[in-house]
N, CA, C, O and CB atoms as a CASP TS submission, in Angstrom:
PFRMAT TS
TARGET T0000
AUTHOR 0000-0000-0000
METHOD Language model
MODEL 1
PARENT N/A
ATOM      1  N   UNK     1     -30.549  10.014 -24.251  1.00  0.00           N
ATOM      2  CA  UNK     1     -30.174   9.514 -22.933  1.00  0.00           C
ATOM      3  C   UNK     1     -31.351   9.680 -21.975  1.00  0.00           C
ATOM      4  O   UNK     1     -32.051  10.689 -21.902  1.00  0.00           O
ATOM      5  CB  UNK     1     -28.919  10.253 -22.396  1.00  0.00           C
ATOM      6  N   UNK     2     -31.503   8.411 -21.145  1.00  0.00           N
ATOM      7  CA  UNK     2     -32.891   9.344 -20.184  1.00  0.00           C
ATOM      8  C   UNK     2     -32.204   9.248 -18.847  1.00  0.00           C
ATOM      9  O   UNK     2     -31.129   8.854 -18.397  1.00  0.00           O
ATOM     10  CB  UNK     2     -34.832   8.458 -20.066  1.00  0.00           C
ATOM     11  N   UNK     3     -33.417   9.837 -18.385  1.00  0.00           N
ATOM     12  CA  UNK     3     -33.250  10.513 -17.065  1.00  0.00           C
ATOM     13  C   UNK     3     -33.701   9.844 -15.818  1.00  0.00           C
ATOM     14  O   UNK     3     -34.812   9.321 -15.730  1.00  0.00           O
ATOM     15  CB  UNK     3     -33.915  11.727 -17.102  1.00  0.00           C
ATOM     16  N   UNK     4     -32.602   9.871 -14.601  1.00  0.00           N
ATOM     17  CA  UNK     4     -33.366   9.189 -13.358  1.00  0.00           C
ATOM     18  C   UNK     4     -33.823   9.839 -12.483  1.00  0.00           C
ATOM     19  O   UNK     4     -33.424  10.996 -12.355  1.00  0.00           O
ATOM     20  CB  UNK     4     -32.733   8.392 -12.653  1.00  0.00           C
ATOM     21  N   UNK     5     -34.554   9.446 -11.825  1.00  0.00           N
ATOM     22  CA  UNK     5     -35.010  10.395 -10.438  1.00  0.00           C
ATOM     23  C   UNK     5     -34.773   9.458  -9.172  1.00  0.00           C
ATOM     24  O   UNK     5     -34.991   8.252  -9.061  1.00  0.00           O
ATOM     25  CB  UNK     5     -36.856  10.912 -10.453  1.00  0.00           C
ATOM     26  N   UNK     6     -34.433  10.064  -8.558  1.00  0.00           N
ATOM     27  CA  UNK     6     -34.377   9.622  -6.892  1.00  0.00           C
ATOM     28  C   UNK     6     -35.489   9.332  -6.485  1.00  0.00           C
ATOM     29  O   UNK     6     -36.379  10.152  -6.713  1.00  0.00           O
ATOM     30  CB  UNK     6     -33.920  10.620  -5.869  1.00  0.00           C
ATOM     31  N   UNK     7     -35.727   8.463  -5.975  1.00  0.00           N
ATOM     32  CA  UNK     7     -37.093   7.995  -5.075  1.00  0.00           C
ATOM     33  C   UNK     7     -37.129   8.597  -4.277  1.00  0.00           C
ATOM     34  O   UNK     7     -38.219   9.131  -4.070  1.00  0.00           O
ATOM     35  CB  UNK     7     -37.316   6.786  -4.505  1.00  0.00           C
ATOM     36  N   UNK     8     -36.005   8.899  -3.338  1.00  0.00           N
ATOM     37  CA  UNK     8     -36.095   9.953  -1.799  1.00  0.00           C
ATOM     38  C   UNK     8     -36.315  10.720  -2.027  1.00  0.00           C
ATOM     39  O   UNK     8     -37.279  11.007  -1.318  1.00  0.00           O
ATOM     40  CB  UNK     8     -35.198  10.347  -0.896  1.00  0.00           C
ATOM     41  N   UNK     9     -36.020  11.790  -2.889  1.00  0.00           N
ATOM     42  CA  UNK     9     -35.697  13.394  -3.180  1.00  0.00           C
ATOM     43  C   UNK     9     -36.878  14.015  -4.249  1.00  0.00           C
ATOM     44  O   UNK     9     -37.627  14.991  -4.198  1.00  0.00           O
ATOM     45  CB  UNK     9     -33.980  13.567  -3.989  1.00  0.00           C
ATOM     46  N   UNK    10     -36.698  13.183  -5.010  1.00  0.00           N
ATOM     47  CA  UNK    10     -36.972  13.364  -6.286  1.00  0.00           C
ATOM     48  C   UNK    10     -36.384  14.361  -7.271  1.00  0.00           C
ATOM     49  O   UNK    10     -37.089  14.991  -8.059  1.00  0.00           O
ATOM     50  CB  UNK    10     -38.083  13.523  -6.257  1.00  0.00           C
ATOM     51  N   UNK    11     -34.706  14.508  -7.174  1.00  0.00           N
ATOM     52  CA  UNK    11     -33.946  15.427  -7.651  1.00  0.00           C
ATOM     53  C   UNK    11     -33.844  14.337  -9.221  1.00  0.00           C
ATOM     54  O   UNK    11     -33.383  13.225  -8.968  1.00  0.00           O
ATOM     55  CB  UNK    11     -32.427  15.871  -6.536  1.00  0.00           C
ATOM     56  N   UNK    12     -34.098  14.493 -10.239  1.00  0.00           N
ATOM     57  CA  UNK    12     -33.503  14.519 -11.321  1.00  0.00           C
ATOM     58  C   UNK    12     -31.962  14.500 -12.335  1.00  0.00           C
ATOM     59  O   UNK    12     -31.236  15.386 -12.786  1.00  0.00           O
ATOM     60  CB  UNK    12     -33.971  15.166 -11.357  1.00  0.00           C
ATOM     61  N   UNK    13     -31.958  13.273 -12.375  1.00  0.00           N
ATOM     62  CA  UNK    13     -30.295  13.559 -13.140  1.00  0.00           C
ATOM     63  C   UNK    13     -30.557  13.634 -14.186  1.00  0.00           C
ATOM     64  O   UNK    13     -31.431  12.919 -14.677  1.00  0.00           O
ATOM     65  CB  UNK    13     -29.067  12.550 -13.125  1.00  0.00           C
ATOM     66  N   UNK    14     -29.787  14.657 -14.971  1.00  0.00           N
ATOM     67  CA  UNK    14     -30.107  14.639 -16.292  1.00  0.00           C
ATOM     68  C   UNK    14     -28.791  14.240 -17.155  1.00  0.00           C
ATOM     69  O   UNK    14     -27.842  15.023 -17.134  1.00  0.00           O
ATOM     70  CB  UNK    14     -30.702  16.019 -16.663  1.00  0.00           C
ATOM     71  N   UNK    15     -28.725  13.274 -17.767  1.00  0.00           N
ATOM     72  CA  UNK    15     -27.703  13.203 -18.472  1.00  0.00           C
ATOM     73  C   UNK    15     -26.716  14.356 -19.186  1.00  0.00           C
ATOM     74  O   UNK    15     -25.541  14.705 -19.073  1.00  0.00           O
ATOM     75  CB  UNK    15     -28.158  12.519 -19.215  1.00  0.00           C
ATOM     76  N   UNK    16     -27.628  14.659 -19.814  1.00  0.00           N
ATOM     77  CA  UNK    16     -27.174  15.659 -20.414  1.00  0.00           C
ATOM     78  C   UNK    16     -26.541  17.400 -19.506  1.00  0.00           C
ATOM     79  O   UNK    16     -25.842  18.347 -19.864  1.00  0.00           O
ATOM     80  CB  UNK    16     -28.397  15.748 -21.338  1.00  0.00           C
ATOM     81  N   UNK    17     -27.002  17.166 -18.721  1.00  0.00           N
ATOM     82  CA  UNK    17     -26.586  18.293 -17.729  1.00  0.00           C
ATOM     83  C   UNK    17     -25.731  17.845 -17.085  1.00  0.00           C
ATOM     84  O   UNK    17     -25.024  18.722 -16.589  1.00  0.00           O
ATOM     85  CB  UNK    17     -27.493  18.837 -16.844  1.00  0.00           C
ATOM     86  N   UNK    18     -25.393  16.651 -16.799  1.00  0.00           N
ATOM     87  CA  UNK    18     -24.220  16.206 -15.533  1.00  0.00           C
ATOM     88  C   UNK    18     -24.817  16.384 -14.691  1.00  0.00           C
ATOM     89  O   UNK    18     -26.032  16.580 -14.666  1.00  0.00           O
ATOM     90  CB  UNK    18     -22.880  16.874 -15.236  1.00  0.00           C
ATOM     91  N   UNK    19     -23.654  16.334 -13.334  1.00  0.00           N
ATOM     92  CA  UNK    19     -23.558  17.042 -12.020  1.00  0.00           C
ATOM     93  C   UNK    19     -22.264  17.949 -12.274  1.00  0.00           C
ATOM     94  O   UNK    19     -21.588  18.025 -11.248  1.00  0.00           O
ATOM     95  CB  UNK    19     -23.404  15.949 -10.653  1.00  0.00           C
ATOM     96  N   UNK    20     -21.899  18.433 -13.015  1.00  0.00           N
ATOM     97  CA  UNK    20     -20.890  19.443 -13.128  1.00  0.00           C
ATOM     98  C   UNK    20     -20.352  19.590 -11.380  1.00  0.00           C
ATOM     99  O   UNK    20     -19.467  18.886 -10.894  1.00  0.00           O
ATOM    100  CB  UNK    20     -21.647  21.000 -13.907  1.00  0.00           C
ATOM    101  N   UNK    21     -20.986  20.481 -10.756  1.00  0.00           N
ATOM    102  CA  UNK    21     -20.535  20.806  -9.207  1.00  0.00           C
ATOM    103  C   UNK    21     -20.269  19.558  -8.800  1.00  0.00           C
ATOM    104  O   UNK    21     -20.347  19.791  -7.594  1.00  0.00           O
ATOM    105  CB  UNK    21     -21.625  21.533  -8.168  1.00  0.00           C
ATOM    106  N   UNK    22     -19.987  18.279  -8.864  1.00  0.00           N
ATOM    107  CA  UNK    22     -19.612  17.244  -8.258  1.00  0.00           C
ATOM    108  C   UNK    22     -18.617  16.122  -9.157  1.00  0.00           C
ATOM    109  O   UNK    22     -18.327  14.986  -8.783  1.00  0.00           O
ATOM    110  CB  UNK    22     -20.876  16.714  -7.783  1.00  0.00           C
ATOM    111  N   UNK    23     -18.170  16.814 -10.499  1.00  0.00           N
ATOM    112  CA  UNK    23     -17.404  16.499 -11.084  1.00  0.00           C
ATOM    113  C   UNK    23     -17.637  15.393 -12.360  1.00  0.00           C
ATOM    114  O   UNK    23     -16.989  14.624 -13.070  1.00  0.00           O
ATOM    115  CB  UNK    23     -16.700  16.267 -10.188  1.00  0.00           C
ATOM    116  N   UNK    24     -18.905  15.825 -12.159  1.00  0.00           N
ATOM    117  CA  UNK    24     -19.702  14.890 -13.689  1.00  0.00           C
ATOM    118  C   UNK    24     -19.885  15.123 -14.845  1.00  0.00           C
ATOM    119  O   UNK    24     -21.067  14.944 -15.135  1.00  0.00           O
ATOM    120  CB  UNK    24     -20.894  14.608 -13.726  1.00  0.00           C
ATOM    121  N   UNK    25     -19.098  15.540 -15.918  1.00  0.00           N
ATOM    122  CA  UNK    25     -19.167  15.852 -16.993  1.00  0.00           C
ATOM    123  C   UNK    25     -20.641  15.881 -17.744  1.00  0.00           C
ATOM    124  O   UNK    25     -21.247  14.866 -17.401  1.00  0.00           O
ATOM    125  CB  UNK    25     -18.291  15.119 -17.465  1.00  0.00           C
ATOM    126  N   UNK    26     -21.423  16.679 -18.639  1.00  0.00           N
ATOM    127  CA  UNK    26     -22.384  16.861 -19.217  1.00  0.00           C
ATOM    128  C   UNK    26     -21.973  16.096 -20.286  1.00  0.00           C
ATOM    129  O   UNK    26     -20.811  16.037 -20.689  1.00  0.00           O
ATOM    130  CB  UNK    26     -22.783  18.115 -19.353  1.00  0.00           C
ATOM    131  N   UNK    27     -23.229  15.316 -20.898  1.00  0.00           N
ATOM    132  CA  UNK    27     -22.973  13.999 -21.330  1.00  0.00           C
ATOM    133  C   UNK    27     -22.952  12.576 -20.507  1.00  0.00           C
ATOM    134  O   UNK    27     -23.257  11.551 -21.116  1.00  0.00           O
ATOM    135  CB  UNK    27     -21.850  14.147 -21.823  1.00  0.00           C
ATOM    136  N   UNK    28     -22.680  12.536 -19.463  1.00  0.00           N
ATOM    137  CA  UNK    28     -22.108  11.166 -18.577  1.00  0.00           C
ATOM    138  C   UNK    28     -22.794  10.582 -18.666  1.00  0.00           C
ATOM    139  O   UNK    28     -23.115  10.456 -17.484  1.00  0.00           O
ATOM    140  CB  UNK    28     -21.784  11.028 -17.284  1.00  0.00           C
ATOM    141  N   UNK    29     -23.681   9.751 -19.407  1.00  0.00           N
ATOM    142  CA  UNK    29     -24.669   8.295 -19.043  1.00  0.00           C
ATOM    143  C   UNK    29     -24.909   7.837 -17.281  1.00  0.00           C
ATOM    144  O   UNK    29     -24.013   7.629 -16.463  1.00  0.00           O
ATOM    145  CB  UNK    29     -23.703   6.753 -19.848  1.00  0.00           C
ATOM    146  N   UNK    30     -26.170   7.780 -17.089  1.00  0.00           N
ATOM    147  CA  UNK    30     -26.554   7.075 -15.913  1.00  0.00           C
ATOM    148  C   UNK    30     -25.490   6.243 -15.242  1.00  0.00           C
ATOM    149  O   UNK    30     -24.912   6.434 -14.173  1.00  0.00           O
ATOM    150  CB  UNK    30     -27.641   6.245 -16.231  1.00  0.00           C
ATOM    151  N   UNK    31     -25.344   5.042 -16.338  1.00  0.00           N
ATOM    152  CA  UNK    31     -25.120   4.021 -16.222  1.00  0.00           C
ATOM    153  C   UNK    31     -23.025   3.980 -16.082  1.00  0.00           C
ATOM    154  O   UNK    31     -22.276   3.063 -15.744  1.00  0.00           O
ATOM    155  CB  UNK    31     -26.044   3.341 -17.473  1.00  0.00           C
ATOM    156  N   UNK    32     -22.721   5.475 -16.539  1.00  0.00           N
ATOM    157  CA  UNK    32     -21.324   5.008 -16.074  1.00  0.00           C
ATOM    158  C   UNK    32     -20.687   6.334 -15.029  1.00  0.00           C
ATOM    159  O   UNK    32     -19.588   6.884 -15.100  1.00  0.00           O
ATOM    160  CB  UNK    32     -20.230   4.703 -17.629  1.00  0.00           C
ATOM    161  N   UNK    33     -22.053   6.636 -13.877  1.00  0.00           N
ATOM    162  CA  UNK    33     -21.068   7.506 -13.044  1.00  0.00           C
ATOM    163  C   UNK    33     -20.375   6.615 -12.179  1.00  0.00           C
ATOM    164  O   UNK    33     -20.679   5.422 -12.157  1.00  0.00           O
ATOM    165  CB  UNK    33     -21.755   8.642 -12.177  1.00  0.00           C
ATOM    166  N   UNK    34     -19.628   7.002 -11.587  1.00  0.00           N
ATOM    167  CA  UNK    34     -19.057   6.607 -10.650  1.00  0.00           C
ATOM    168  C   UNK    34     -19.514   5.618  -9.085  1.00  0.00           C
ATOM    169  O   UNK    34     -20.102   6.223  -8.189  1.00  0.00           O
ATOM    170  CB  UNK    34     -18.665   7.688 -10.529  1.00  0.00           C
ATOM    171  N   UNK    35     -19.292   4.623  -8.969  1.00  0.00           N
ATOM    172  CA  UNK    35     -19.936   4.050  -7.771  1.00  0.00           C
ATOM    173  C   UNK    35     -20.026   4.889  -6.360  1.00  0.00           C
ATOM    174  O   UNK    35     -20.787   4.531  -5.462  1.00  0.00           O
ATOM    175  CB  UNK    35     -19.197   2.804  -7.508  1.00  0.00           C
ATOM    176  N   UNK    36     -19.241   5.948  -6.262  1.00  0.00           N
ATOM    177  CA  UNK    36     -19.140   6.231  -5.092  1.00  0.00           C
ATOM    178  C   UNK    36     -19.907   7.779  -5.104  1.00  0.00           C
ATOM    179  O   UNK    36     -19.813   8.430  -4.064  1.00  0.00           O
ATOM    180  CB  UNK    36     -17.611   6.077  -4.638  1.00  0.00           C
ATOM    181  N   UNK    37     -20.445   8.203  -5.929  1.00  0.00           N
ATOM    182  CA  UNK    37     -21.572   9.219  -6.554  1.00  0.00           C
ATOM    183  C   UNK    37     -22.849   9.283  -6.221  1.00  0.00           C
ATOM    184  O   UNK    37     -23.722   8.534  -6.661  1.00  0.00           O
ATOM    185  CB  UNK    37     -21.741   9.077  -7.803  1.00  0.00           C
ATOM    186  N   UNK    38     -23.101  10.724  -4.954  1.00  0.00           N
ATOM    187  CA  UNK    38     -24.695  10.009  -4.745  1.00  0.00           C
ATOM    188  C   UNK    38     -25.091  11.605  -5.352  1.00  0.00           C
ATOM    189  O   UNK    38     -24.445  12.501  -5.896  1.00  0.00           O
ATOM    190  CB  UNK    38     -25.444   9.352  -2.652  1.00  0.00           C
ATOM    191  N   UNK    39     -26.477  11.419  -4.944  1.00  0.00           N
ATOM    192  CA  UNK    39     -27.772  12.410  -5.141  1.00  0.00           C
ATOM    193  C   UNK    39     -27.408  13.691  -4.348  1.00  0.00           C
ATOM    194  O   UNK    39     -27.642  13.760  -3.142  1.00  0.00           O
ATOM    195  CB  UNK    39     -29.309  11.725  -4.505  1.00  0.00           C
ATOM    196  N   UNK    40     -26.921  14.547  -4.931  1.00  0.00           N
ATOM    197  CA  UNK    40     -26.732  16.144  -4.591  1.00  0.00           C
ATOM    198  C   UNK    40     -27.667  16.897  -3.589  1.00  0.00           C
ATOM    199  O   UNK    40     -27.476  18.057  -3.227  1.00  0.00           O
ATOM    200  CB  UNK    40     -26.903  16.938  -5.893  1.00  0.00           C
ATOM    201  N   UNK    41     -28.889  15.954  -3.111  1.00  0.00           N
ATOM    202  CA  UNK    41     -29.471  16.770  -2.328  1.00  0.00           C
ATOM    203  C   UNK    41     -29.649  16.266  -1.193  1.00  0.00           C
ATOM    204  O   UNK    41     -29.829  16.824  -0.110  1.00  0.00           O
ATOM    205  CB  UNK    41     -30.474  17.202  -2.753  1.00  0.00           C
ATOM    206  N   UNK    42     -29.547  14.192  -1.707  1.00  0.00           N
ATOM    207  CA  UNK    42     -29.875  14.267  -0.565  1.00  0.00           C
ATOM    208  C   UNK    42     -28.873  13.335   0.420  1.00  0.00           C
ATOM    209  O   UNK    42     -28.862  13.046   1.617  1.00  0.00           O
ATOM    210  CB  UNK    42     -31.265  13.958  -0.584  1.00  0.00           C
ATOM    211  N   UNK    43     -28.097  13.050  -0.670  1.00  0.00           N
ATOM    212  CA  UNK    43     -26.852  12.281  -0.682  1.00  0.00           C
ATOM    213  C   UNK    43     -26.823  10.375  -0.529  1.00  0.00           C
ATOM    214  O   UNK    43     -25.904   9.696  -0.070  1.00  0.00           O
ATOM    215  CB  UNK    43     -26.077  12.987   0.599  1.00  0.00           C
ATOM    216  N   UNK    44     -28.149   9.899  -1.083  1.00  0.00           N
ATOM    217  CA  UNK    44     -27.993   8.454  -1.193  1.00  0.00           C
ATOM    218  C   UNK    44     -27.423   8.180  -2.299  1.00  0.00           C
ATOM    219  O   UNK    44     -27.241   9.165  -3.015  1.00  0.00           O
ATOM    220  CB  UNK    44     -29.127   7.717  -1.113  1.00  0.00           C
ATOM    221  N   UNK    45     -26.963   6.885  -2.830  1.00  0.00           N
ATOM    222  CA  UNK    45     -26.562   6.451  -3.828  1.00  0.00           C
ATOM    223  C   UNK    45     -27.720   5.863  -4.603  1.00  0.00           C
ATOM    224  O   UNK    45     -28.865   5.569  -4.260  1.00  0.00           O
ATOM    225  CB  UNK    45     -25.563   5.668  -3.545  1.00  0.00           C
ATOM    226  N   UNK    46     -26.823   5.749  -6.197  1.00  0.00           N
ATOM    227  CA  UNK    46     -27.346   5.338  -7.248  1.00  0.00           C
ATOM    228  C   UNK    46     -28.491   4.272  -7.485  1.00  0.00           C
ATOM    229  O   UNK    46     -29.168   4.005  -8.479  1.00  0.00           O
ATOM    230  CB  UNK    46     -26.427   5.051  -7.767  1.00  0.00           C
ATOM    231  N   UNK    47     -28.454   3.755  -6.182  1.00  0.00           N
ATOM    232  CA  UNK    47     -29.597   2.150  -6.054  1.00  0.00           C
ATOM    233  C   UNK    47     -30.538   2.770  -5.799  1.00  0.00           C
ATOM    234  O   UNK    47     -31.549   2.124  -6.077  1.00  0.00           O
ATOM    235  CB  UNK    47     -29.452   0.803  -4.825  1.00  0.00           C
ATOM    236  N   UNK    48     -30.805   3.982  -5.292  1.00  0.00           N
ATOM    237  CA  UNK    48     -32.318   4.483  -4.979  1.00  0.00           C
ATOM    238  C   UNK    48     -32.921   5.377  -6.361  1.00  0.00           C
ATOM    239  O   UNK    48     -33.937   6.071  -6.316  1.00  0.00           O
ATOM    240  CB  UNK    48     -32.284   5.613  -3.443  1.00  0.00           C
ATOM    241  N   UNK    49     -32.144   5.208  -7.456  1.00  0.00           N
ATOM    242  CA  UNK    49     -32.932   6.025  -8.273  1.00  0.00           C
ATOM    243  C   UNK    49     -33.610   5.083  -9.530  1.00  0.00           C
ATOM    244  O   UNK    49     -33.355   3.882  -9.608  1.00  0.00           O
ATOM    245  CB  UNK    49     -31.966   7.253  -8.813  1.00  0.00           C
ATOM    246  N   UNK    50     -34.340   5.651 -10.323  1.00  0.00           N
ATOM    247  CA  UNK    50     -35.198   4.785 -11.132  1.00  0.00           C
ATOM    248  C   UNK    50     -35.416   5.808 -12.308  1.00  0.00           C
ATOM    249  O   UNK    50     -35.413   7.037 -12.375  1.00  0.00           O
ATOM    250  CB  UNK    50     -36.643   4.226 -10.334  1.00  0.00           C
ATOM    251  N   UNK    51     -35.608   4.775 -13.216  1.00  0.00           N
ATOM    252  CA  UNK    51     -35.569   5.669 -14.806  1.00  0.00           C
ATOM    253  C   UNK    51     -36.806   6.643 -14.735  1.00  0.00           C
ATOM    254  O   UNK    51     -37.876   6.409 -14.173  1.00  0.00           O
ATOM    255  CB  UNK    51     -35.818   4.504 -16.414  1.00  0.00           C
ATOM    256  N   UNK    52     -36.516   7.556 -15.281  1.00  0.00           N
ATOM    257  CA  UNK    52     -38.132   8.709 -15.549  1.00  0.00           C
ATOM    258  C   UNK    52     -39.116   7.981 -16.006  1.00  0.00           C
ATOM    259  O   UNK    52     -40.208   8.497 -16.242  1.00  0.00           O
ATOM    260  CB  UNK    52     -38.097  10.034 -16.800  1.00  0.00           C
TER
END
């Protein structure tokens, strides 16, 4: 699975780690969180991030 990074932040999602604290199961693919799911730090959504 790879990994995105935030353009703003540059916080890292890792598939494999989830967002657990925000209700993202470890395992979750990029591609099927939730639309209404942003970036833990800095809180934009999914359109600002880009593959590693």
């Amino acid at each position: 699975m790879e990994k995105y990074i935030c353009t703003a932040c540059s916080y890292v999602y890792d598939p494999e780690k989830g967002d657990p604290e925000n209700g993202i199961a470890p395992g979750t693919p990029f591609e099927e969180l939730p639309e209404d799911w942003t970036c833990p730090l800095c809180g934009l959504g999914t359109d600002v991030f880009e593959k590693e």
